[in-house]
N, C-alpha and C positions, 0 to 999 in steps of 0.2 A: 504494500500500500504506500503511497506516496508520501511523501512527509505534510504536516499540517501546514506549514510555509507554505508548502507550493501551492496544495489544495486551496489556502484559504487567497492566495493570490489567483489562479486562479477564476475563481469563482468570483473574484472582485473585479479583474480583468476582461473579461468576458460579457460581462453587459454592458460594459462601456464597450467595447468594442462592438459591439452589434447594435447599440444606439447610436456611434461613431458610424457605423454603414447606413443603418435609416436616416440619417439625419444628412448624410454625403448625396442618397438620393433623393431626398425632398429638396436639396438644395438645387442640383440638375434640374427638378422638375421646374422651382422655381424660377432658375436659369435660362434656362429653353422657353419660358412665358415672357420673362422678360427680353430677353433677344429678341422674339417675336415682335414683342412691341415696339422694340427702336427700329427693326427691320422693317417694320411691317409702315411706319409712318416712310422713312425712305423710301417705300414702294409707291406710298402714295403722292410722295413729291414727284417722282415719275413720274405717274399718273395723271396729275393734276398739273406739269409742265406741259406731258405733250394733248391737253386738253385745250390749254390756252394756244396752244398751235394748230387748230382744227377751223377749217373756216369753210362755206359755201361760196365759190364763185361761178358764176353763168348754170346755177343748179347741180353743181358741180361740187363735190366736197375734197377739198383738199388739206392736206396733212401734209406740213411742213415741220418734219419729226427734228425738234432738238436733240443735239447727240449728248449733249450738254444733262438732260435727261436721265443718260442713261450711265453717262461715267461716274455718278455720284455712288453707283453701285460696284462698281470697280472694287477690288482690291486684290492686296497680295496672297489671299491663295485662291484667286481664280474663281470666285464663285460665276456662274454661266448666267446671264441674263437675257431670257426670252419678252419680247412682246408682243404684240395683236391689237393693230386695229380694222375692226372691221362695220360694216353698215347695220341699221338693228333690221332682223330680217333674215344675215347670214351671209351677207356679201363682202367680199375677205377687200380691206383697202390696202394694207399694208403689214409688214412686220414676219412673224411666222405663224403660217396658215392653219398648221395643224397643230396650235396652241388647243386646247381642249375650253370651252366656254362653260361657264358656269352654268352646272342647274338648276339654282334656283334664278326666281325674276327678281330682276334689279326694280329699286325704284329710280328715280332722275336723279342725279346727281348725288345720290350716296353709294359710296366706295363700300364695299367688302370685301372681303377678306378667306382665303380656303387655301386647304392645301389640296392639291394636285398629281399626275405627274405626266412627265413631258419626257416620250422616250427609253420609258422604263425608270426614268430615274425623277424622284418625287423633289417638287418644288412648291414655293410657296408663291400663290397669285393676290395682284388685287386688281380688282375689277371697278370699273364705275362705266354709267350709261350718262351720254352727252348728245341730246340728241341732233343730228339724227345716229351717231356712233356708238360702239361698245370700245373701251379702253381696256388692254389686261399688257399689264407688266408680271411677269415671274420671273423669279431667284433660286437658284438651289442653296441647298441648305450646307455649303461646309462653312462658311461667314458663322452662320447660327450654330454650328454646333462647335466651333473652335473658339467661338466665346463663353459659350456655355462651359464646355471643359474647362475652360481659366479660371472661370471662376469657382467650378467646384475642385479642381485640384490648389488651387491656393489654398480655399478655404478647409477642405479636408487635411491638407499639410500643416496647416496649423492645430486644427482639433488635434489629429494625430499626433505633433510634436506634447500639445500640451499634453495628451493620453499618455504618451513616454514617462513626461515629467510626473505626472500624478501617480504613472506605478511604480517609480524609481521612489517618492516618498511611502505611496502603501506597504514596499519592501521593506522600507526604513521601519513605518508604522506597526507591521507585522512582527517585524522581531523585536519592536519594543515592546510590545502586547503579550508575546511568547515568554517574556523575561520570567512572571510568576512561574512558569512551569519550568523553565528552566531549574529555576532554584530550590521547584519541588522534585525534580529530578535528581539533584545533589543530593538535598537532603535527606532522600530515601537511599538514593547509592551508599551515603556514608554510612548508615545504620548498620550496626550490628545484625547476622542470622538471628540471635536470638532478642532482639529489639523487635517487639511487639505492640509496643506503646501508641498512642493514638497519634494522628498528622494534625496539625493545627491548622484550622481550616480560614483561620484569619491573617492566616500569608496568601490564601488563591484567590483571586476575583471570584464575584459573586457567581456566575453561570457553572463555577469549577465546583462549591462549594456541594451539591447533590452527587459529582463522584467521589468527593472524599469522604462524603458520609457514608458512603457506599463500601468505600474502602475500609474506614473506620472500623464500621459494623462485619466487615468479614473478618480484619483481621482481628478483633473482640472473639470474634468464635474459633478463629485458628488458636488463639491466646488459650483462652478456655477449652477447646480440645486436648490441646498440648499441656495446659496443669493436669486437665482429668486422666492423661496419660501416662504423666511424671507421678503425679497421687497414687496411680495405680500401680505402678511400677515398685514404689517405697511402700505401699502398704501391701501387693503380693510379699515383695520382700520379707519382710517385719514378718508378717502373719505363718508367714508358710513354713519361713525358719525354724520354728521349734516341731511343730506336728512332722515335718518330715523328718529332722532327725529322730521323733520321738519313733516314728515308723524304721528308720534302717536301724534303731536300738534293739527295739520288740522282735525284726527279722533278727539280728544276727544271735539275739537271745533265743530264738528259736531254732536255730539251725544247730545249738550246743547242746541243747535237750536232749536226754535219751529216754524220758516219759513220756510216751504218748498221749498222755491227759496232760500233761505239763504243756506239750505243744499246743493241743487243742485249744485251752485256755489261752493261751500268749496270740492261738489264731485268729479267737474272738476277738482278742483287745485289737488286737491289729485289723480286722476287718471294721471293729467298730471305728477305731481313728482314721482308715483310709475312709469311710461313709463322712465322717466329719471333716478332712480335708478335702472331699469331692463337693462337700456341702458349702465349701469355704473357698472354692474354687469361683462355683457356682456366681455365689453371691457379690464376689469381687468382681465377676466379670457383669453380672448386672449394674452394680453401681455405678462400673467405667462406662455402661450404655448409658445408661440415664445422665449421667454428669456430661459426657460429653456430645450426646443428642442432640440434632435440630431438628426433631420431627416434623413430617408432615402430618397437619392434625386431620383427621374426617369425622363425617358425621358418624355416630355412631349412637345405638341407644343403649345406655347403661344398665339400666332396666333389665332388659334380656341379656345383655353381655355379663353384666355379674351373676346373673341363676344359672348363666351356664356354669360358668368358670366357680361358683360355687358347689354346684353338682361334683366337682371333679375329687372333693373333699370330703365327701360321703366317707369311701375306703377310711382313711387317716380318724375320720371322727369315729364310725362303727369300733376300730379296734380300741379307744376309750371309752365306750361305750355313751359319747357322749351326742345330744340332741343337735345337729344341724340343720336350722332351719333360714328358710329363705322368705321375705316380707317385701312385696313390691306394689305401688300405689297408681298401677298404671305408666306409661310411655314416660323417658325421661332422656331426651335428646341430648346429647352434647358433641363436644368436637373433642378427637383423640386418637391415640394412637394403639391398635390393639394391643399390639406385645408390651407396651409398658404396662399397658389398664390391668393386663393380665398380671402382670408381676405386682404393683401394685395391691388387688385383690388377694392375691396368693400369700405374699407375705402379712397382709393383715390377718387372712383366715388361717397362716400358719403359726401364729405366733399366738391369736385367741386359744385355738387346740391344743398349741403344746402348753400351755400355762395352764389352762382348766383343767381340775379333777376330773376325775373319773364318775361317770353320768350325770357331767354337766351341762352347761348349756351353751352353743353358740351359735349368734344371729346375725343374719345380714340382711339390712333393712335399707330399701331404696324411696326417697322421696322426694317431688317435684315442688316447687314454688317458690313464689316471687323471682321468679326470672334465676332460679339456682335448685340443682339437683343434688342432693344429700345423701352421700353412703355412709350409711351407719354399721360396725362390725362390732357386735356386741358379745361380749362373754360375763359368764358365772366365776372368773376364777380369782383369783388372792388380789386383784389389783395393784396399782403401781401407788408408792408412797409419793404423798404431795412435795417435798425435797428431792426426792428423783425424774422428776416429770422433767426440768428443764434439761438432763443429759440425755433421756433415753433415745436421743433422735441422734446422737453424736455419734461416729464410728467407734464402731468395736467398744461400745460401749455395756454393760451388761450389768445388772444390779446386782450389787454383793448378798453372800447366802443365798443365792435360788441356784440353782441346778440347772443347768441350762446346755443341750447339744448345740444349738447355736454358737454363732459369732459374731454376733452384736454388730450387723449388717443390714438386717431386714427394715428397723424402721428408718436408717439413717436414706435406702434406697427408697423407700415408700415416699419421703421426703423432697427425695430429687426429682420423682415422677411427677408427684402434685404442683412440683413447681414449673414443671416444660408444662403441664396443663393448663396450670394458674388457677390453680384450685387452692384449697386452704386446709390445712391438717390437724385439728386437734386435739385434745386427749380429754375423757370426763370421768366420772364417777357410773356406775349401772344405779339408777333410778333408784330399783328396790335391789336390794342388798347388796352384798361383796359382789365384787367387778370391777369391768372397763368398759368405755363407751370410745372407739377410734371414729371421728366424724373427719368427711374430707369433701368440698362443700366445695362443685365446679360449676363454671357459669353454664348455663343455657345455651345450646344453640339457636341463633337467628334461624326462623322459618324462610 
């Protein structure tokens, strides 16, 4: 692609030049009008000389032709001058006979004016009736059109020179224009790879200012990719470090055994911790989705999306023998993204079950209004102390004394989710007795 210079030269170039061409022909056209008309009165001094030369003697008409007449139309490039006088009637008296006579009717003594041609080659006549005579002087046309030329190539040669001049300063003007981006060209070249930081948008002229916002805004979310990747990076780290050495311990301890209940046992623990490092796998790669996510949102209804995704829960709740039910109040539209909504969902309903005793109860209740639709995930179990409520959303956070296979993942990613949705997350008391109430309260979709 061209460079902006040129383009925007150009483009600026270009309609002066083809107003430079319309305006070179209206000037010709001009040109040629007025030639005509200085032409056109010398025709009629001709005319109107060898008129006064016209006289009747003994019924006789004679035409004593001034040459005088005719040399006023002379000049240096030759133009050819024909005349014609003849009787009105048709009766040729003098000059050149097969001059062509006008078709229209003359009145007495007013001259007009046509053009013609004489020989194939087109002239300009004028005519006037004297009676008893018709008079016609013609001219060819290089007089007319070699003045005409003069004066639109003068005049063209000068619009042109000053068109020169005017694009020799646009050039100038252009690259004073360019200069902002010049300097945002610097300024970006000198930046650091790892220089993220926003462009200041009150160094660009105002028309630049919607692509730096532009720019701003991506490179915000390459910013925020890139922490959600370094976060994950330090926190697989951290997290994985002790579970898998605690895993090649348990193996090499088992491979020294010579009881095979001893192994058995050391198999369990090791299958239980590799279930809790898959589980911790899991959940870290969810949060790296969600924190570094730009979903695209869609319509979706909540409604039906959580009783499915709640059905899926059944299994998990039957082996606690505990009550999972589902509460929905009618269609509840929003915009979202399934696999988060699902994770979302999952880890609220995973977290209600594994905290509830054993045949307890746990609910998911969906409801519509005022322009906001409400998931309610409710349990029967021990609830969350009011001095803990402000960490339980943190990573790898987990409340002292409970017992938990978790790894303190789940609400920090429920977290992340409700915020790419712009929903709200909070935590309450269960109404009637011991419990939790997780409410997460997303806008409405416009109809």
């Amino acid at each position: 692609m061209p460079s902006l210079r040129v383009q925007l030269a150009f483009w600026l170039l270009t309609p002066l030049l083809a107003v430079w061409a319309f305006n070179a022909w209206l000037t010709y056209e001009n040109a040629i009008e007025s030639a005509n008309r200085a032409h056109d009165r010398t025709l009629l001094g001709s005319v109107l000389a060898i008129a006064e030369r016209i006289s009747v003697v003994d019924d006789e008409i004679v035409v004593d032709l001034p040459y005088s007449s005719l040399e006023m139309l002379e000049s240096s490039l030759q133009s050819r001058v024909y005349y014609r006088v003849s009787q009105i009637g048709g009766r040729h008296l003098t000059g050149y006979e097969d001059l062509r006579a006008p078709t229209a009717k003359l009145d007495l003594g007013k001259p007009v004016f046509y053009d013609s041609e004489y020989h194939g080659e087109p002239v300009r006549v004028a005519a006037m009736v004297k009676q008893p005579v018709l008079i016609q002087v013609a001219e060819t046309g290089e007089l007319r059109h070699s003045m005409s030329w003069q004066i639109v190539s003068a005049s063209a040669l000068k619009e042109l020179v000053l068109i020169l001049l005017a694009a020799a300063l646009m050039w100038w003007a252009v690259n004073r224009g360019l200069r902002p981006l010049y300097k945002l060209r610097n300024q970006v070249s000198q930046r650091s790879r790892a220089d993220l930081s926003r462009m200041d948008v009150d160094l660009v002229p105002t028309e630049l200012k919607p692509l730096i916002d532009a720019i701003n805004d991506h490179t915000a979310q390459v910013a925020r990719i890139t922490s959600a990747q370094k976060q994950f990076v330090a926190d697989a780290a951290h997290q994985l470090k002790t579970p898998l050495a605690l895993l090649r311990t348990q193996a090499d301890f088992a491979s020294k055994q010579q009881d095979l209940a001893a192994v058995n046992e050391v198999l369990d623990d090791l299958r239980s911790n590799t279930e809790r490092v898959s589980h911790l796998v899991d959940q870290l790669l969810a949060l790296n989705r969600a924190e570094a996510a730009a979903p695209e949102l869609t319509p979706i209804d909540l409604g039906e999306f959580a009783r499915s995704t709640t059905f899926e829960w059944l299994p998990l709740a039957l082996r606690k023998s505990i009550d999972l039910g589902f509460e929905g109040e009618g269609p509840a539209k929003i915009k979202g993204h399934k696999i988060l909504l699902h994770e979302l969902i999952a880890n609220l309903l995973d977290n209600a079950i594994r905290f509830t005793p054993q045949s307890g109860h746990v609910t998911l209740r969906i409801a519509a209004h005022d322009a906001v639709a409400k998931l309610y995930v409710e349990d029967s179990g021990p609830g969350i102390p009011e001095d803990e409520r402000a960490r339980i959303f943190d990573r790898f956070y987990q409340i002292p004394g409970r017992d938990s296979p978790g790894c303190g993942l789940g609400l920090a990613i429920t977290r992340e989710i409700a915020t790419l949705h712009k929903a709200t997350l909070s935590l309450h008391d269960r109404p009637a007795g011991h419990g939790t109430v997780f409410v997460v309260e997303f806008p409405l979709a416009a109809d």
